[in-house]
C-alpha positions in Angstrom: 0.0 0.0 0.0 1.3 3.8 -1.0 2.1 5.6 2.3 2.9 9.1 2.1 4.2 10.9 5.1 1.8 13.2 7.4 2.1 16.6 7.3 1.2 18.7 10.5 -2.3 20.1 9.9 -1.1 23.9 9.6 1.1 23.0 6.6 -1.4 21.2 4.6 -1.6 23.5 1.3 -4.3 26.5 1.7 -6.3 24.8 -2.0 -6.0 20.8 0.1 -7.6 23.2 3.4 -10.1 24.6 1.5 -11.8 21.1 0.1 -11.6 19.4 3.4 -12.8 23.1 5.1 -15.9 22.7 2.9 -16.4 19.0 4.8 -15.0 19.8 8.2 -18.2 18.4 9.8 -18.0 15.3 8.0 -14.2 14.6 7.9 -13.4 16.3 11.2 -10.2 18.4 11.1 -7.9 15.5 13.0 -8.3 13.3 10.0 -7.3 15.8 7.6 -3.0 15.7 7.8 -4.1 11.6 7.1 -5.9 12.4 4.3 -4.0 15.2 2.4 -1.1 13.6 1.1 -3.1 11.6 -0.9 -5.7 14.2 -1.9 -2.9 16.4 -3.2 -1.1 13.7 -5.0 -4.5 12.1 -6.7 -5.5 15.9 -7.2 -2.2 16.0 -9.3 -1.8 13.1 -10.7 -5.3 13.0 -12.6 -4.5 16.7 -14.6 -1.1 14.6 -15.6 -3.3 11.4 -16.4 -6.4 13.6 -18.2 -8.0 11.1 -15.9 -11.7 11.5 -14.4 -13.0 10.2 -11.2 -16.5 8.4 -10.7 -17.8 8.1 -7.3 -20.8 5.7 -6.0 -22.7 7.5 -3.1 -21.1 4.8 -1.2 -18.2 5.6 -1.2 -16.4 7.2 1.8 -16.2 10.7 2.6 -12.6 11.3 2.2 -13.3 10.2 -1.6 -16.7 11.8 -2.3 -15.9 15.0 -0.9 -12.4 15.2 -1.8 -11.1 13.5 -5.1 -14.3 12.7 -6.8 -15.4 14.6 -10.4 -18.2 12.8 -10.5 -20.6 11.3 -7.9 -24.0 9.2 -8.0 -26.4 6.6 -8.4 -25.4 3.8 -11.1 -27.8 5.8 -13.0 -26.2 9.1 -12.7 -22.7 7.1 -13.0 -23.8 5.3 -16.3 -24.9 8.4 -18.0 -22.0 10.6 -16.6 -19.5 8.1 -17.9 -21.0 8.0 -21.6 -20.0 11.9 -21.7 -16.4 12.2 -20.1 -13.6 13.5 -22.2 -11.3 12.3 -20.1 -8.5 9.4 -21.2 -8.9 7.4 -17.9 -11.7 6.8 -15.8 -11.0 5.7 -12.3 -13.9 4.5 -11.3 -14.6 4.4 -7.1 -17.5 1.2 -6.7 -17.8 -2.0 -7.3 -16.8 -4.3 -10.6 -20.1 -3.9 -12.4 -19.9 -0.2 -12.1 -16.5 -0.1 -14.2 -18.1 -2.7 -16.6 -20.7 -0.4 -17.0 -18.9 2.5 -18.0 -16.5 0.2 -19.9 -19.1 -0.7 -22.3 -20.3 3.2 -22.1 -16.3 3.7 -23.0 -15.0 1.2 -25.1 -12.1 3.2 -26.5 -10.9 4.6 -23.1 -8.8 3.2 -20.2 -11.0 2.0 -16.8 -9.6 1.5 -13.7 -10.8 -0.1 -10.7 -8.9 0.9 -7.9 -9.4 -3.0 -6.1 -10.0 -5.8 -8.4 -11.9 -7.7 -5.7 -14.2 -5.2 -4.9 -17.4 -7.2 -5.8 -21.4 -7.3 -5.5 -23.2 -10.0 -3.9 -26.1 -9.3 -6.3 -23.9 -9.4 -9.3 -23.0 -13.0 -8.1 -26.0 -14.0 -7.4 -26.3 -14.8 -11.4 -24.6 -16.1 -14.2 -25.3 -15.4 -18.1 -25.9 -19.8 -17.9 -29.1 -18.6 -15.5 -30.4 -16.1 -17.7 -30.5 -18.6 -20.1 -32.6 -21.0 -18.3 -34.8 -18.5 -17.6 -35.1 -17.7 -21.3 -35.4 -21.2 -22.3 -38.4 -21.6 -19.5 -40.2 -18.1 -20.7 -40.0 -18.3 -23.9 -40.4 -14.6 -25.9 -40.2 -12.7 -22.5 -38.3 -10.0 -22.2 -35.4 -9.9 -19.8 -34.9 -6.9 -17.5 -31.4 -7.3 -15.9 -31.0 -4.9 -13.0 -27.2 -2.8 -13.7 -26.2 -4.5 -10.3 -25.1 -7.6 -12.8 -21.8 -8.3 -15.1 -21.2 -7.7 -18.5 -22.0 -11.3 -19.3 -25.2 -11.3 -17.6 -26.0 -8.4 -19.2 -25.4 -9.4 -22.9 -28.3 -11.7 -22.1 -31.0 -9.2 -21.3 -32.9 -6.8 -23.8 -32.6 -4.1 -21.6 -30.5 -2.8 -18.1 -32.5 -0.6 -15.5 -31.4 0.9 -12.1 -33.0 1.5 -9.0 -33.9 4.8 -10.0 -35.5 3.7 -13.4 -36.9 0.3 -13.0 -40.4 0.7 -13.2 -40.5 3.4 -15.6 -38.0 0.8 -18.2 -40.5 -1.5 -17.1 -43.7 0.1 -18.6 -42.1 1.3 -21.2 -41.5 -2.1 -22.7 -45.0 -2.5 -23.1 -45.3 -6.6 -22.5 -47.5 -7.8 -20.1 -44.7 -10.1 -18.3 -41.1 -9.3 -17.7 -38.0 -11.7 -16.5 -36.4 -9.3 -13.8 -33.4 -10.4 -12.6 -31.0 -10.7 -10.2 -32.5 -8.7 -6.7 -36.4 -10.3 -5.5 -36.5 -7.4 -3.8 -36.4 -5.0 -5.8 -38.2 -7.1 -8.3 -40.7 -7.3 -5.6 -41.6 -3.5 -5.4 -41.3 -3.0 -9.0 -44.3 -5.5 -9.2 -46.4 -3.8 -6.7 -46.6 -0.8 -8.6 -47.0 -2.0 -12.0 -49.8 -4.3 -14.1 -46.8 -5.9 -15.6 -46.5 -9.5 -14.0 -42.8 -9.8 -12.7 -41.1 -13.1 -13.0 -38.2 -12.6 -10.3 -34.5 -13.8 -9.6 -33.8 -15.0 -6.0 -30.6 -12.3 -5.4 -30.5 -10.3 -2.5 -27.8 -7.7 -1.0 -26.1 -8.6 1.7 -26.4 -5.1 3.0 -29.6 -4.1 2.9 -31.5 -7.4 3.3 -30.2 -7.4 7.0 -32.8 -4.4 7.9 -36.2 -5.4 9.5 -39.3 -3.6 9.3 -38.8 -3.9 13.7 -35.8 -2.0 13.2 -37.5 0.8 11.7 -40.1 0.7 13.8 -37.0 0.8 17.1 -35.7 3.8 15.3 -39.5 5.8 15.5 -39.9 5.2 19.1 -39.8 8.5 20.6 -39.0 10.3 17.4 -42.5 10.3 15.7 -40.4 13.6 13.7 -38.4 11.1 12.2 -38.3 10.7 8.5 -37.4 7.4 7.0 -35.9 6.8 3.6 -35.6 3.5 1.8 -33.8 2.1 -1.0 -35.7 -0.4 -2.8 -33.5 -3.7 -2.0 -34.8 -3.9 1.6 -37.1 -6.6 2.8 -40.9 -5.2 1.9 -41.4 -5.4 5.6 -39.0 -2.1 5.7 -40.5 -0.3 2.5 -43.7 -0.3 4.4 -42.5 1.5 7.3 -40.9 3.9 5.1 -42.3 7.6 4.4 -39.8 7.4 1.1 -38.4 4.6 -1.1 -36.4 5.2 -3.8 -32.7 4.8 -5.4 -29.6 6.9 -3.6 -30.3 9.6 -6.1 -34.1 10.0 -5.3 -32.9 10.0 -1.0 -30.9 13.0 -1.8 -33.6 15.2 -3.9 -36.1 14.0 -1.0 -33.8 15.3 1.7 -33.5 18.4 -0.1 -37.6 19.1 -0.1 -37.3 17.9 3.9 -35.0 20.8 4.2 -37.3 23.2 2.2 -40.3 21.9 4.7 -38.9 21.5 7.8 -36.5 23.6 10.0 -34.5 20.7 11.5 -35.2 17.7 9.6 -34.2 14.0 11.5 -33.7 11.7 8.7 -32.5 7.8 8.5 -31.2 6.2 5.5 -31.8 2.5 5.0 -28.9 1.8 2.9 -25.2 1.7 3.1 -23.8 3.6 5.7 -21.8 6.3 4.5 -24.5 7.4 2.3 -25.9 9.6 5.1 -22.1 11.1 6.1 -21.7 11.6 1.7 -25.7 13.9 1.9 -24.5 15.4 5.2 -21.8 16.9 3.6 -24.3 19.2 1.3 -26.9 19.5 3.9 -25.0 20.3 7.9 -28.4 21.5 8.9 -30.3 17.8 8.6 -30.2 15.3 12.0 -29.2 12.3 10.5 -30.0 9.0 12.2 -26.8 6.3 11.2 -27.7 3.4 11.0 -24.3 1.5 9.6 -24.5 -1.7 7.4 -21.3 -1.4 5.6 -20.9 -2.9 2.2 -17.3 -4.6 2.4 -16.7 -4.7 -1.3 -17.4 -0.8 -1.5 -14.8 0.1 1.8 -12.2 -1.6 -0.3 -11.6 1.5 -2.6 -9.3 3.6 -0.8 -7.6 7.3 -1.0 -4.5 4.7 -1.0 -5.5 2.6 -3.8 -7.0 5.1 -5.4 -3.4 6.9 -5.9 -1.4 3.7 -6.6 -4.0 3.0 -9.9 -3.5 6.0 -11.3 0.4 5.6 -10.4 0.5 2.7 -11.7 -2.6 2.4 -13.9 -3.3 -0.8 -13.1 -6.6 -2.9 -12.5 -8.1 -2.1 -16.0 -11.3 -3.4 -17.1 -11.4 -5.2 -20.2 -14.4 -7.2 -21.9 -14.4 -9.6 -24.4 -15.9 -7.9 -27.8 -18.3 -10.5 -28.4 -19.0 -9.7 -24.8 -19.4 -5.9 -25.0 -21.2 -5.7 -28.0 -24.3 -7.5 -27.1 -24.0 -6.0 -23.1 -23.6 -2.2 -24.4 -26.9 -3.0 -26.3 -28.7 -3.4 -23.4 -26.6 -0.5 -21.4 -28.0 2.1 -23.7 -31.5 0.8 -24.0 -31.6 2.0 -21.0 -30.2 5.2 -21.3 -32.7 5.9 -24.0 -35.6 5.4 -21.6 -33.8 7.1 -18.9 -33.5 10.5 -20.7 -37.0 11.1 -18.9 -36.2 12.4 -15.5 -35.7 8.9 -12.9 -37.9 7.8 -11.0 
């Protein structure tokens, strides 16, 4: 791992002060001389590299807030990606998420900062299962959440996103749809369309660990308390939500809350540091932590971060017979997402 030495917080150049100032109530001022070695190095190195960053809303504070060009949904990530001028792409998620913006940028250089940094939903399938499925529904269309990888994609008709699913959904215009890999997500899509859902048994590993008594722990004594929900929780949690929706949809309803309320207390049921990331633009909300971590995210690092564009290693590559037929199904999507996401 790069290592860089500390400097004492005074010395920390006035341009590294003034990103982490912005933040100081989310990356408190004793973490900064940790942080801005590599800030300034990274900050450097991607103007040498023409390299852009993409951030998931995941992703710690110290990249969000600091290093990141671009952050987002895998909505907001996919489309972002497809516009970049930049050479490199160094992208801060999981595998899928490079993938993605691979196929979105087949003549351009994608990093991944940690090759192992995985999704339990994107292994919760394999291009073989889509397959079956296809054999067993014959002339159904298959609706393969992004959360999958580029092989599993290349066997769908069309990718969708949290933020997008039902409206892709109803677009199609079928009366059944294979949707594939998360049953829960599949499961809400469902209950707000006509269109009969034939699901995939995938789950993530962190946010099928909420319970609806959870929620219901987290409202005793706070009837104030406003509860936001992303779509792969249990339907036992959706219901106790007063919002579900992707990452992207939590952060435009904390913004009304804000407009509304004087002092909003709000809890994100999703990964943890998407409430410290939100915090960061909105210091006046209350926000109630809950903290499943997603392990594969928390591997990208400020540390391995800097060492792939040092080094430019962990690139993403994709067989062609591969890419073509997945990229197909990538921007499907994006054609249907140019309405605003749901």
């Amino acid at each position: 791992m790069t290592v860089l030495q500390l400097p004492p917080v005074e010395t920390i150049p006035a341009e590294i002060r003034a990103i982490f100032e912005r933040v100081a109530h989310v990356i408190p001022p004793v973490e900064w001389p940790v942080h801005a070695p590599y800030v300034a190095e990274i900050l450097r190195l991607k103007k040498e590299r023409n390299a852009v960053i993409l951030a998931h809303n995941y992703q710690v504070p110290e990249i969000y807030h600091t290093v990141a060009d671009i952050t987002g949904d895998s909505l907001a990530l996919a489309r972002e990606a497809a516009h970049t001028d930049a050479e490199t792409i160094v992208l801060c998620g999981v595998h899928f998420m490079a993938e993605t913006a691979k196929l979105l940028n087949p003549d351009k250089r994608v990093l991944i900062p940690d090759r192992h940094a995985g999704c339990s939903l994107a292994s919760s399938i394999t291009a073989a299962d889509v397959r079956a499925l296809k054999a067993r529904y014959p002339g159904v269309p298959v609706v393969a959440y992004v959360n999958t990888s580029a092989e599993v994609k290349a066997e769908a008709d069309v990718c969708v996103t949290s933020g997008n699913a039902l409206q892709v959904v109803e677009a199609l215009g079928v009366p059944r749809v294979i949707f594939m890999p998360d049953e829960y997500l599949a499961r809400y899509v469902a209950s707000r369309t006509s269109v009969e859902i034939v699901p995939w048994q995938g789950r993530c590993e962190v946010h099928e660990r909420f319970t609806g008594a959870q929620i219901r722990r987290f409202r005793e004594g706070d009837p104030e308390l406003r509860v936001l929900a992303h779509p792969e929780c249990p339907p036992d949690v959706l219901s106790e939500a007063d919002y579900v929706g992707s990452t992207h949809g939590m952060i435009e309803y904390v913004g009304l809350l804000v407009e509304r309320e004087r002092r909003p207390r709000v809890v994100m049921i999703t990964e943890c540091s998407m409430a410290d990331n939100v915090a960061g633009a909105h210091p006046e909300v209350d926000f109630v932590r809950p903290c499943n971590l997603c392990p594969h995210m928390k591997r990208i690092s400020l540390a391995n971060v800097l060492r792939s564009l040092q080094t430019m290693q962990y690139e993403v590559t994709i067989p062609p017979e591969v890419a073509a037929r997945a990229r197909r199904a990538v921007e499907r999507m994006l054609e249907f997402g140019r309405a605003p996401a749901a």
